[in-house]
MIGU-221988 format. One record per residue: residue in three letters; residue number from 1; x, y, z of N, C-alpha, C in turn. Coordinates in Angstrom, 2 decimals, padded with zeros to 5 digits. Layout:
// residues N
resn:resi:n.c1:n.c2:n.c3:ca.c1:ca.c2:ca.c3:c.c1:c.c2:c.c3
ala:NUM:X:Y:Z:X:Y:Z:X:Y:Z .
...
//
This chain:
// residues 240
resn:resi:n.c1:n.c2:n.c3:ca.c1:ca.c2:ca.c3:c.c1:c.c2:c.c3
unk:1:005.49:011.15:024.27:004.43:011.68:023.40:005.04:012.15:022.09 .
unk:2:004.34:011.75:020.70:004.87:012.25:019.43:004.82:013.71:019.39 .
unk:3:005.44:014.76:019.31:005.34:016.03:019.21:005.19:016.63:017.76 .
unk:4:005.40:015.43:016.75:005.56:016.00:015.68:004.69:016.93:015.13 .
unk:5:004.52:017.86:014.23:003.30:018.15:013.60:002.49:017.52:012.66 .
unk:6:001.11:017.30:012.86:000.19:016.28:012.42:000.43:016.89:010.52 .
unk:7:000.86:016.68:009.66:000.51:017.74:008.34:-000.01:017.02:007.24 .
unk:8:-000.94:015.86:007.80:-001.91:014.94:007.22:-002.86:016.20:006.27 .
unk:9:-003.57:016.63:007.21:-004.27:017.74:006.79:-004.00:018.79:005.84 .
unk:10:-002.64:019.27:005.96:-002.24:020.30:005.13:-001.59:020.48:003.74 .
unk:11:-001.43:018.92:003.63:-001.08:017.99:002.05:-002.38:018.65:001.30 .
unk:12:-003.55:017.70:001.52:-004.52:017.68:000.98:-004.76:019.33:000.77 .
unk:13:-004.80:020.29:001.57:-005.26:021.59:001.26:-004.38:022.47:000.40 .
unk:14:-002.97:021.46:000.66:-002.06:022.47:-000.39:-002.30:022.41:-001.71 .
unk:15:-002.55:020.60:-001.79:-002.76:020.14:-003.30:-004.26:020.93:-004.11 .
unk:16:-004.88:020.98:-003.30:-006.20:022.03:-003.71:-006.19:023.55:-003.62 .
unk:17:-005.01:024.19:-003.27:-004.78:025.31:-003.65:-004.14:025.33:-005.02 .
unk:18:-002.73:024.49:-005.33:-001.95:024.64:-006.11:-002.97:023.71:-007.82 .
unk:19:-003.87:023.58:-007.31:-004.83:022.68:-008.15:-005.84:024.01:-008.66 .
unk:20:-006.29:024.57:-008.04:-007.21:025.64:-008.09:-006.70:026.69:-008.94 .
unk:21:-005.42:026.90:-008.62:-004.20:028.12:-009.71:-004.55:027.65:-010.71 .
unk:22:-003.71:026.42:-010.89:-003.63:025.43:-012.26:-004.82:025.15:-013.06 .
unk:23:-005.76:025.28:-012.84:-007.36:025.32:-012.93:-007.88:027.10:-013.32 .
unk:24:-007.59:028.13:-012.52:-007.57:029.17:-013.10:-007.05:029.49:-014.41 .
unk:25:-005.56:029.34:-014.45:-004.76:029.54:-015.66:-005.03:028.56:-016.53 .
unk:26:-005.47:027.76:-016.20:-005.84:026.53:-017.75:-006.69:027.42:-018.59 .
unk:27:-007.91:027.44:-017.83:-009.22:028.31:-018.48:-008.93:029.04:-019.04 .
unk:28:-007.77:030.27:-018.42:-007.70:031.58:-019.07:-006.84:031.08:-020.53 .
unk:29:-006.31:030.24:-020.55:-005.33:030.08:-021.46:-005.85:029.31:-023.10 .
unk:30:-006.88:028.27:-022.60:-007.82:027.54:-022.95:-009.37:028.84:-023.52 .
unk:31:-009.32:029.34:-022.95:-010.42:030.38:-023.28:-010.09:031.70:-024.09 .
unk:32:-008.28:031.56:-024.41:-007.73:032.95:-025.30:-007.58:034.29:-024.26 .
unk:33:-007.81:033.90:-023.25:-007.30:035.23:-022.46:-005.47:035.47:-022.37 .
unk:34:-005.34:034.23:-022.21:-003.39:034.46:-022.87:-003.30:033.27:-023.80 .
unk:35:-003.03:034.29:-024.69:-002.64:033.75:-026.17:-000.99:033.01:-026.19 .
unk:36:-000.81:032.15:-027.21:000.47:031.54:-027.80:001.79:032.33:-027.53 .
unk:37:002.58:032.10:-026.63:003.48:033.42:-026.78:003.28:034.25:-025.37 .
unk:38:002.41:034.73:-024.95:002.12:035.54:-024.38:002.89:035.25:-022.74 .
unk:39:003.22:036.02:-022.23:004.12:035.67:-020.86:003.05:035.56:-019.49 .
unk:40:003.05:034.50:-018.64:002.20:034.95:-017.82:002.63:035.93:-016.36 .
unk:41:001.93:036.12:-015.62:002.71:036.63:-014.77:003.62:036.09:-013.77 .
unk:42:004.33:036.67:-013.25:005.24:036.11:-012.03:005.01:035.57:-011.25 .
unk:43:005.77:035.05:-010.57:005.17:034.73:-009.77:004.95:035.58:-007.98 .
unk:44:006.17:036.21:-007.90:005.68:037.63:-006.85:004.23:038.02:-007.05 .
unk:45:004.08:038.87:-008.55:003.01:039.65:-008.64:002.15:038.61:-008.61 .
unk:46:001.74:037.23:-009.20:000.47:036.46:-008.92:-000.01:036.13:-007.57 .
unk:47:001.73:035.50:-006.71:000.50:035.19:-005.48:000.57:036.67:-004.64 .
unk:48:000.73:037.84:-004.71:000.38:039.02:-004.02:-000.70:039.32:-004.58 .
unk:49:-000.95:039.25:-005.84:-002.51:039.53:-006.29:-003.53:038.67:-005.43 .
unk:50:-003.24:037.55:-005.69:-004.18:036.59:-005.24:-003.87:036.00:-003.56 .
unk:51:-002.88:036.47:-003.07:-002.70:036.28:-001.85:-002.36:034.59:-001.40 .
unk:52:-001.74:034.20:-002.62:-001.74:032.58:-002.60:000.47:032.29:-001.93 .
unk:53:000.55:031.12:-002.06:002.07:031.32:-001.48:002.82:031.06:-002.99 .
unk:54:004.15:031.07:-002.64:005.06:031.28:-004.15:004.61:030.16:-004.63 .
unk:55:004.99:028.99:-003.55:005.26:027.74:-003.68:003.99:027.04:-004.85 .
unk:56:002.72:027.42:-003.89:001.91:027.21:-004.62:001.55:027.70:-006.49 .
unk:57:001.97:028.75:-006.51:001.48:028.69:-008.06:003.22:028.20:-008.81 .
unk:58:004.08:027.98:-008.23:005.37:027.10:-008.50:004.60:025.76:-008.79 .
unk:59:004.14:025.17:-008.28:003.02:023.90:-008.05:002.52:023.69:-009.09 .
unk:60:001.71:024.84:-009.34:000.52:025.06:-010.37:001.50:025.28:-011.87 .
unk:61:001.90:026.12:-012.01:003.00:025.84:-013.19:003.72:024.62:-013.49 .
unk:62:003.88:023.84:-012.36:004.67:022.34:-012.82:003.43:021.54:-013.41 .
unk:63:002.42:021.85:-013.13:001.16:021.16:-013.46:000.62:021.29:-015.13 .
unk:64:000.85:022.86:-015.16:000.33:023.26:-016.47:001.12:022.86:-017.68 .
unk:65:003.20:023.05:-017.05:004.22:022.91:-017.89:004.12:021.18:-018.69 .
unk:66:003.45:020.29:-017.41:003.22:018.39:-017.86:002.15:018.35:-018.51 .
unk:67:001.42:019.43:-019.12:-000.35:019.22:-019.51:000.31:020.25:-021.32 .
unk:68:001.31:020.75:-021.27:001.84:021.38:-022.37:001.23:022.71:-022.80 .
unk:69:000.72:022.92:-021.50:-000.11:024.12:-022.11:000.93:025.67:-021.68 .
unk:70:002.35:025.76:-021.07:003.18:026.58:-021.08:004.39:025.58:-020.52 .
unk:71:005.30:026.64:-021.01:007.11:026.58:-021.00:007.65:027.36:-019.75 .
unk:72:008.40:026.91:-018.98:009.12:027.64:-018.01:010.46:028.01:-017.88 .
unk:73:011.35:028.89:-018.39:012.81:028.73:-017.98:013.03:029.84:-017.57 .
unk:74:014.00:029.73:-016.89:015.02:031.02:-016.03:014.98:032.05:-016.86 .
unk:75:014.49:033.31:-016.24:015.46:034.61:-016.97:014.32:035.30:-017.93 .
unk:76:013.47:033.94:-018.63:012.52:034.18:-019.80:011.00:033.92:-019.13 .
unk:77:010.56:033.38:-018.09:009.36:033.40:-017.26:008.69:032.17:-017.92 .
unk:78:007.48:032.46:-017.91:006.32:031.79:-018.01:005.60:031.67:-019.40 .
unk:79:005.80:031.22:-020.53:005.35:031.53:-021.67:004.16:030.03:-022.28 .
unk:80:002.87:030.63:-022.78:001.89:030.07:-023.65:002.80:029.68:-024.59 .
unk:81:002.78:027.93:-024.60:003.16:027.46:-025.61:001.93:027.52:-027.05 .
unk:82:002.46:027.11:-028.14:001.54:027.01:-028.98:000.55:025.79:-029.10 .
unk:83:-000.72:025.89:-029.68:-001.49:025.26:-029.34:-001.21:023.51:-029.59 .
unk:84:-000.43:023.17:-031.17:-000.15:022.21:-031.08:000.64:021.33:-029.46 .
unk:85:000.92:021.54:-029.22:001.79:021.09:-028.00:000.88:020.97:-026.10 .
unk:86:-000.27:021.16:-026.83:-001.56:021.28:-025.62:-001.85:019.87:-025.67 .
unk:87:-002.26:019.07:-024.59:-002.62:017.77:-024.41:-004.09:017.63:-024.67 .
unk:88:-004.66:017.98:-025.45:-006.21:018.03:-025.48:-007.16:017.05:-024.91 .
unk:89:-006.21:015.58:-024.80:-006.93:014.70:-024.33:-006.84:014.72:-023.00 .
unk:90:-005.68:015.33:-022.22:-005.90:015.45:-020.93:-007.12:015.30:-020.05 .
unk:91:-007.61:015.00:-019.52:-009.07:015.07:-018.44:-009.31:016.33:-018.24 .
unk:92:-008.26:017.03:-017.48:-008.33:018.04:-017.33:-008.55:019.26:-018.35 .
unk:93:-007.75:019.12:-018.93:-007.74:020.20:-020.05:-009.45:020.11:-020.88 .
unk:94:-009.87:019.01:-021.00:-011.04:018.68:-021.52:-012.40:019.72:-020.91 .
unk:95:-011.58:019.36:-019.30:-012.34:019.61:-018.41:-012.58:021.61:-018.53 .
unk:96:-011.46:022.19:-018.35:-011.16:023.49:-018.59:-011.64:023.88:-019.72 .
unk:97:-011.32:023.57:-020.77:-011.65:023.37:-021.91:-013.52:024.05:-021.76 .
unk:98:-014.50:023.13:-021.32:-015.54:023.11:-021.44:-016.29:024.08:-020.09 .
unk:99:-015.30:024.56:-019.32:-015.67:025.48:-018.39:-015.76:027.17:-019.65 .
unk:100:-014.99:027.15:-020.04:-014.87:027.94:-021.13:-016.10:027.95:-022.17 .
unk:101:-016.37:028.05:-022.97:-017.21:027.77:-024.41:-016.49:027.50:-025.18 .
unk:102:-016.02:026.16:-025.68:-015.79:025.68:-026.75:-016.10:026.07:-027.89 .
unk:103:-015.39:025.96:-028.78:-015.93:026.53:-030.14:-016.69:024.96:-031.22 .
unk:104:-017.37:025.28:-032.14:-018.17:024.07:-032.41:-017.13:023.41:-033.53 .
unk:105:-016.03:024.18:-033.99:-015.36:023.11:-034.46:-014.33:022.34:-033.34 .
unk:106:-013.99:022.71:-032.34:-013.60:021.30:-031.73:-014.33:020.60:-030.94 .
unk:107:-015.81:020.79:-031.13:-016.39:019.95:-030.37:-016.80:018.93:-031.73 .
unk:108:-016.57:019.16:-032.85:-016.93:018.02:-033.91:-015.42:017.72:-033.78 .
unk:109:-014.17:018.21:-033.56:-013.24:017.05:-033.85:-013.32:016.32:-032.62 .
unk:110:-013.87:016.43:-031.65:-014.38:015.90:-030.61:-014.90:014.32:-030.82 .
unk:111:-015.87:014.47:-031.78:-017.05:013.28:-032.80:-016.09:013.02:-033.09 .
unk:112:-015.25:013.69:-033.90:-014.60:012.78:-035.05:-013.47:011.98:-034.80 .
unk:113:-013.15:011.96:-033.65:-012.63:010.79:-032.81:-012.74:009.66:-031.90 .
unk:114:-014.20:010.07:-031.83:-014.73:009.08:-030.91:-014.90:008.19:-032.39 .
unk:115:-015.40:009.14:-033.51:-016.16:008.05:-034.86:-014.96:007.42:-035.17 .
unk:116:-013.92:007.89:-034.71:-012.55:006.79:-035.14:-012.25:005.53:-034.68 .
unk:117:-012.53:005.88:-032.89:-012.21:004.97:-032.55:-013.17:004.17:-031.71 .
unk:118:-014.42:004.44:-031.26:-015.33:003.70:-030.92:-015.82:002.65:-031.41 .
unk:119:-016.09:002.71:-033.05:-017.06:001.94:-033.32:-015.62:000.46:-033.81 .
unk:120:-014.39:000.76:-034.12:-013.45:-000.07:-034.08:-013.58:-000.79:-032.55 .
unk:121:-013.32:-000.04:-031.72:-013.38:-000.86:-030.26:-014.47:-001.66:-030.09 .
unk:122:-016.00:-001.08:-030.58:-016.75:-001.84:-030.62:-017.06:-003.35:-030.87 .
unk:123:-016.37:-003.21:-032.09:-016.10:-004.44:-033.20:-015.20:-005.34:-032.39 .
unk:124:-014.10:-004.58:-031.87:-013.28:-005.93:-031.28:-014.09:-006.31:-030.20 .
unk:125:-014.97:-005.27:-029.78:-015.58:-005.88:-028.16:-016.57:-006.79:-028.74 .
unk:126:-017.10:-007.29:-029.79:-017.71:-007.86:-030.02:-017.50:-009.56:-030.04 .
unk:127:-016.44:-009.45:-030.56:-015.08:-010.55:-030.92:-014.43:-011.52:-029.61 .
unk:128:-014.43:-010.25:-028.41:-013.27:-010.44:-027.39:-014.03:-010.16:-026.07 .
unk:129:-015.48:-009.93:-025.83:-016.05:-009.68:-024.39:-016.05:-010.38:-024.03 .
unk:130:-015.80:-010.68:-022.45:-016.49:-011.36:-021.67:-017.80:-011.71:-020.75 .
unk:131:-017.88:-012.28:-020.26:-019.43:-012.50:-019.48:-019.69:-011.21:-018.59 .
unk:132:-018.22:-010.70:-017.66:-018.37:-010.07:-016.89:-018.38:-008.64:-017.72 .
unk:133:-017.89:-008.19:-018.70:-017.64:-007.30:-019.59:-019.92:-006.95:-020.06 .
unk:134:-020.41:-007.84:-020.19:-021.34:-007.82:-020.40:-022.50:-007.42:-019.13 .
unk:135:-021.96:-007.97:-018.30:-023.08:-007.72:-016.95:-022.75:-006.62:-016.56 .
unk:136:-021.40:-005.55:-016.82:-021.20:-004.59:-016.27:-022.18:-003.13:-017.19 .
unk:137:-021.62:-004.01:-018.27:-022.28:-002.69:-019.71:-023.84:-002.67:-019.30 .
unk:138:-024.92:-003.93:-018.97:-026.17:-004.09:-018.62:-026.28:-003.57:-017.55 .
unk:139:-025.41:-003.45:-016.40:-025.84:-003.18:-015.45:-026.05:-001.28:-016.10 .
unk:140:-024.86:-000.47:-016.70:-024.54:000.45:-016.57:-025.89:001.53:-017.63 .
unk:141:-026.79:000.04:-018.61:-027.81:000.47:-019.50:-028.85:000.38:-018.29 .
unk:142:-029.19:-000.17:-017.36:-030.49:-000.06:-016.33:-030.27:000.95:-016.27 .
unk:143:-029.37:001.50:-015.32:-028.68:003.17:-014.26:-029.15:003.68:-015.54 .
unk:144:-028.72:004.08:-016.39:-029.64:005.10:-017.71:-030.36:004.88:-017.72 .
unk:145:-031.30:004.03:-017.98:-032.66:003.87:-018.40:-033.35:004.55:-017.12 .
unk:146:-033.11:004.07:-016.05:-033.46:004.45:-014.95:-033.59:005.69:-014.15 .
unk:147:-032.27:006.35:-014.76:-032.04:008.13:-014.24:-032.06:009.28:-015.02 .
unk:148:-031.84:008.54:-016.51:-031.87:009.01:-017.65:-030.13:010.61:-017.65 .
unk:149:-030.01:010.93:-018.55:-028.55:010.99:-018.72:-028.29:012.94:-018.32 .
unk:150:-029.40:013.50:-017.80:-029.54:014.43:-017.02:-029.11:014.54:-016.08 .
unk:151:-029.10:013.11:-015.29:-028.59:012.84:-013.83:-027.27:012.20:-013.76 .
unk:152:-027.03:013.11:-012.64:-024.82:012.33:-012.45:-025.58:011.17:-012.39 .
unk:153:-025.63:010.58:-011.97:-025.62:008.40:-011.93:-025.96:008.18:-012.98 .
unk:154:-026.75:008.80:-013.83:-026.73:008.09:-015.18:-025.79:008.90:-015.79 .
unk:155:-024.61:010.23:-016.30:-023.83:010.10:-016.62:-023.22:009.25:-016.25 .
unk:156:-022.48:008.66:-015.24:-021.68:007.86:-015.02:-021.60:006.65:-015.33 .
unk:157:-022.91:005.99:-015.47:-023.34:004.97:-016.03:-022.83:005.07:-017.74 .
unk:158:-023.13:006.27:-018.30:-022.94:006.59:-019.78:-021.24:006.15:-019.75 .
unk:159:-020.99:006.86:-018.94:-019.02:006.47:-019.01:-018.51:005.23:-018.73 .
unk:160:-019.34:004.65:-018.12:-019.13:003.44:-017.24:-018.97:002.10:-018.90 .
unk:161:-019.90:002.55:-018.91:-020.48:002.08:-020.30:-019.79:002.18:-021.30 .
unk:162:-019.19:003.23:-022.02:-018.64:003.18:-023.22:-016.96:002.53:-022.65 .
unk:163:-016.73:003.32:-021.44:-015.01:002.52:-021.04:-015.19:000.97:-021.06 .
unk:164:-016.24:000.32:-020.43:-015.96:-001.33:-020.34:-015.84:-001.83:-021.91 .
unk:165:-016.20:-000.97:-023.03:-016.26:-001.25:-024.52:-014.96:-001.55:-025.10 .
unk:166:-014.19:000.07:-024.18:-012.67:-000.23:-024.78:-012.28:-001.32:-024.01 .
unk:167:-012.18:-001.63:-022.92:-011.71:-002.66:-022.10:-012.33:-003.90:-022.70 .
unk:168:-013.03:-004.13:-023.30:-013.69:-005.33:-023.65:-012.71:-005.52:-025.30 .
unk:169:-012.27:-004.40:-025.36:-011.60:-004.69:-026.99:-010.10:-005.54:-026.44 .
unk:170:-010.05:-005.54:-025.18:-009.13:-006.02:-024.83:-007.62:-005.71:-025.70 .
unk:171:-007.16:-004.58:-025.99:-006.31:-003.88:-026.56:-005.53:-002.79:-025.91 .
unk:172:-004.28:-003.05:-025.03:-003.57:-002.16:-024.42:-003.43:-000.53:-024.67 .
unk:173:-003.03:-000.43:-026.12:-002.59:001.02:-026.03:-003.97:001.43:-026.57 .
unk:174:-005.10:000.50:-026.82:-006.23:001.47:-026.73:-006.82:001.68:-025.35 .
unk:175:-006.53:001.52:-024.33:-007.10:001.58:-023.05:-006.69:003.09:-022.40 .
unk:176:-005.40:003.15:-022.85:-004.82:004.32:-022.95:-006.11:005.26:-022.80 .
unk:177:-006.50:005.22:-023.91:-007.48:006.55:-024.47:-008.69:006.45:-023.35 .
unk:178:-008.75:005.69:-022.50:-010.39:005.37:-021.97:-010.82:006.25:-021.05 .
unk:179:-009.33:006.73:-020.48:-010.12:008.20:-019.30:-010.09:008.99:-020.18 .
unk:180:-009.68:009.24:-021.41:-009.78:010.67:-022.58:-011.27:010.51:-022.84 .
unk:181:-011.51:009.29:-023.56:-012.90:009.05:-024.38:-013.75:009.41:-023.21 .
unk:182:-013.97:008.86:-022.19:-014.51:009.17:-020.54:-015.45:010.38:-020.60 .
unk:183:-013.78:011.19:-020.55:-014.12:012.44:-020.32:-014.39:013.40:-021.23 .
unk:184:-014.32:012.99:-022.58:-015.19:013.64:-023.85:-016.32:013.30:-023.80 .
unk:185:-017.50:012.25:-023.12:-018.29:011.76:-023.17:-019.04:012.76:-022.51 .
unk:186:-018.43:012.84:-021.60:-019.40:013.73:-020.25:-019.44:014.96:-020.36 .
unk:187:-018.17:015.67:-020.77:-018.37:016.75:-021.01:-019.07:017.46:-022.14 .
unk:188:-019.30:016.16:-023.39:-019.79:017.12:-024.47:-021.63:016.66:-024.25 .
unk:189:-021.89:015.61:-023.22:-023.24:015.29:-022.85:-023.77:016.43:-022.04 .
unk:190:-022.57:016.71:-020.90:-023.83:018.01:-020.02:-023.82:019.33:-020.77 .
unk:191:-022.48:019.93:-022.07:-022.67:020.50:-022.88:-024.14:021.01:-023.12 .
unk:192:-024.41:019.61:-024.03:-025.45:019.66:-025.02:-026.96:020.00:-024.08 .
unk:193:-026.94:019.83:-022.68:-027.86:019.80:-021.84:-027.96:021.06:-020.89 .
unk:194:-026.84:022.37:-021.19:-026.79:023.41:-020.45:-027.76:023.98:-020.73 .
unk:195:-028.36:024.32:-021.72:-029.91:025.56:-021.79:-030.94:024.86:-021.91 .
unk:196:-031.27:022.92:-022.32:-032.55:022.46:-022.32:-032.40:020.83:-021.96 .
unk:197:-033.13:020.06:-021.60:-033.43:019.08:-021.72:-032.81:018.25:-022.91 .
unk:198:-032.39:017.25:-022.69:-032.18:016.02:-024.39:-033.39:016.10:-024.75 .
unk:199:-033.22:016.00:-026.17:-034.59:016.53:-026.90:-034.66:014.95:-027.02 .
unk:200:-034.20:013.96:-027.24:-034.57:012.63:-027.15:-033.83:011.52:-026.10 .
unk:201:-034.38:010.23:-026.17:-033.75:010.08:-025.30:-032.50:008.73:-025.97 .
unk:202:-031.36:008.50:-025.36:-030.17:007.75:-026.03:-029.76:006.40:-025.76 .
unk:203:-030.94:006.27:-024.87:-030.41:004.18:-024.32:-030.80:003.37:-025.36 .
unk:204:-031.89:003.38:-026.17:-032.08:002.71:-027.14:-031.00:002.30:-028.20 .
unk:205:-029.91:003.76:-028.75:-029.01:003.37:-029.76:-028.02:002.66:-028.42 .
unk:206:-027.85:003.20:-027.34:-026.61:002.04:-026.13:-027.50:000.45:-025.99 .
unk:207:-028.74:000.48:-026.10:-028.60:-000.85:-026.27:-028.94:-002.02:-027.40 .
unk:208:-028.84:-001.29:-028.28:-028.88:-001.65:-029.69:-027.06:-002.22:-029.77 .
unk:209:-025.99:-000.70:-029.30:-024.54:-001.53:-029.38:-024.58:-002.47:-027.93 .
unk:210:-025.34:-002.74:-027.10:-024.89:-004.11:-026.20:-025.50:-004.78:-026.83 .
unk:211:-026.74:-005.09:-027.73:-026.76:-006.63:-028.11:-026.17:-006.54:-029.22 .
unk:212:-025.40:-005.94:-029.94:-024.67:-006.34:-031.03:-023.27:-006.97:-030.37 .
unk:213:-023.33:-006.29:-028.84:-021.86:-007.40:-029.29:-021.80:-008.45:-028.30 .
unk:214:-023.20:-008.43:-027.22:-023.66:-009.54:-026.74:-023.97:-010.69:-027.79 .
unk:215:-024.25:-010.74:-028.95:-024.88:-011.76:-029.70:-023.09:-011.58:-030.85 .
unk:216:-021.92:-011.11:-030.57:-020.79:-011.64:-031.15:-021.29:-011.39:-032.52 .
unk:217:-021.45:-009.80:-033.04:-021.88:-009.35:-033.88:-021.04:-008.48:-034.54 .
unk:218:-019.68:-008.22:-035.05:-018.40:-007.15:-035.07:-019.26:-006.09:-036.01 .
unk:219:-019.67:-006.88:-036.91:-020.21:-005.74:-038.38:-021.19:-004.74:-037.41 .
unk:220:-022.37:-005.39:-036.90:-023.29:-004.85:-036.34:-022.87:-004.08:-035.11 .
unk:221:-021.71:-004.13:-034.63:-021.63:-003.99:-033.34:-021.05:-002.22:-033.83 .
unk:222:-020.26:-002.40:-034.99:-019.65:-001.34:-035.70:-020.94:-000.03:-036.18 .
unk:223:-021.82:-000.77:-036.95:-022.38:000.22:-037.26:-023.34:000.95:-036.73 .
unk:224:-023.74:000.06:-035.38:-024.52:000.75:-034.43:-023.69:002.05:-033.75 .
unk:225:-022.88:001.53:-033.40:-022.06:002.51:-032.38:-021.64:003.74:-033.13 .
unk:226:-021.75:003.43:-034.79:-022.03:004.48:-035.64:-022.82:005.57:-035.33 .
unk:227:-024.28:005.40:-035.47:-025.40:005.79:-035.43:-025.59:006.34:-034.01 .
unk:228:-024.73:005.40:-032.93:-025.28:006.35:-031.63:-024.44:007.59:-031.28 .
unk:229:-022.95:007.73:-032.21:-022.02:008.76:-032.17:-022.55:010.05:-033.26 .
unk:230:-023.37:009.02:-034.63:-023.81:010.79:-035.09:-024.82:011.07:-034.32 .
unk:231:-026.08:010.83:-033.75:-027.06:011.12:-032.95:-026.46:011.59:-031.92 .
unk:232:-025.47:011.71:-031.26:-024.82:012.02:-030.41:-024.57:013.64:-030.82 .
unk:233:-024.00:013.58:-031.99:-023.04:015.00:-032.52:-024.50:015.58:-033.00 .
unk:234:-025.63:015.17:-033.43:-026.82:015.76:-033.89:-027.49:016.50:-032.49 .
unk:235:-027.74:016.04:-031.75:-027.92:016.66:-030.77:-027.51:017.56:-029.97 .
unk:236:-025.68:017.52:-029.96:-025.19:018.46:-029.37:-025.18:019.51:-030.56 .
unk:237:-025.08:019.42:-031.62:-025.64:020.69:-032.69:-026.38:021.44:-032.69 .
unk:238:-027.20:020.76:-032.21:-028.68:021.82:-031.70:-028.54:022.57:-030.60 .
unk:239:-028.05:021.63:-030.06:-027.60:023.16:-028.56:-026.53:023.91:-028.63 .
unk:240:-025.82:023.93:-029.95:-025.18:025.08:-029.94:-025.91:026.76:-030.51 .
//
């Protein structure tokens, strides 16, 4: 008989403890509760506060130290790096980020990167889609139309949607960006939707950019995807 201990189970629960730290301290750090500089605590005094193991917020610091949002060395502890050196595009950090209240100027440099690089991806997706690139984006405009962008399945559809765009630009180191763009999508959509309803609704400008680049349209395909990124930033304006 195997006697070993089964510790299938106890992976998964560690990784969601040491995930949960790393998730605490993002926020606080991300939200100005520890500033640039500022030392965090130990790690004795954290997991006795919180009753967590060393190991674990050891975990959680290797997590935060690869996301650039603090420095670790011997002797000198735990220190808030400065903000340049924060991964903003991270998922996560995005994610933390918006657990917090964002401030409304980075939710326009937010826009002002998607306006960089969307409506370019667009253009090449116009150039460079394929058949299947197309049935996925249609499929992903029904699921909206259908659930409308209030509802997880039609967010997801919304993401589903703008990523097959970059993938359709068929351009490597822009693919890069596609879980960033992703997850700026979603987060600055349920944003704009925390105290009311979309005051309008947004499949019309998404399928205005699928037949521009269904019909191999680059100009058109460009300036639509224009129009659905300021309507985008117009709306989340209002709910600030």
């Amino acid at each position: 008989m195997d006697r070993r201990p089964n510790t299938g189970a106890a992976a998964p629960r560690a990784a969601r403890k040491h995930g949960t730290i790393a998730r605490r301290l993002g926020v606080d750090i991300l939200s100005g509760r520890y500033q640039p500089g500022d030392t965090l605590p130990g790690e004795i005094e954290f997991s006795e506060h919180l009753s967590v193991s060393r190991t674990a917020y050891r975990e959680a610091i290797r997590i935060l130290v690869a996301k650039g949002l603090v420095e670790s060395r011997p002797k000198f502890g735990t220190r808030v790096t400065t903000r340049g050196t924060w991964n903003l595009l991270d998922p996560d950090i995005l994610r933390w980020m918006f657990e917090s209240e964002p401030t409304e100027v980075f939710i326009r440099q937010l826009f002002e990167l998607r306006m960089i690089i969307e409506p370019a991806a667009a253009a090449l997706a116009a150039e460079r889609r394929t058949g299947r690139h197309l049935a996925t984006m249609g499929h992903a405009l029904e699921t909206m139309a259908r659930t409308g962008l209030s509802d997880a399945q039609g967010q997801d559809a919304d993401q589903n949607f703008h990523r097959t765009i970059l993938e359709a630009a068929d351009n490597e180191p822009l693919m890069v960006l596609s879980s960033s763009i992703a997850a700026v999508i979603t987060w600055t959509t349920s944003f704009k939707q925390r105290h009311r309803k979309l005051p309008r609704d947004p499949v019309p400008e998404h399928r205005q950019v699928y037949e521009a680049i269904a019909d191999s349209d680059p100009d058109k395909a460009r300036t639509t995807m224009v129009e659905l990124i300021r309507l985008a930033l117009e709306d989340t304006r209002q709910s600030l």
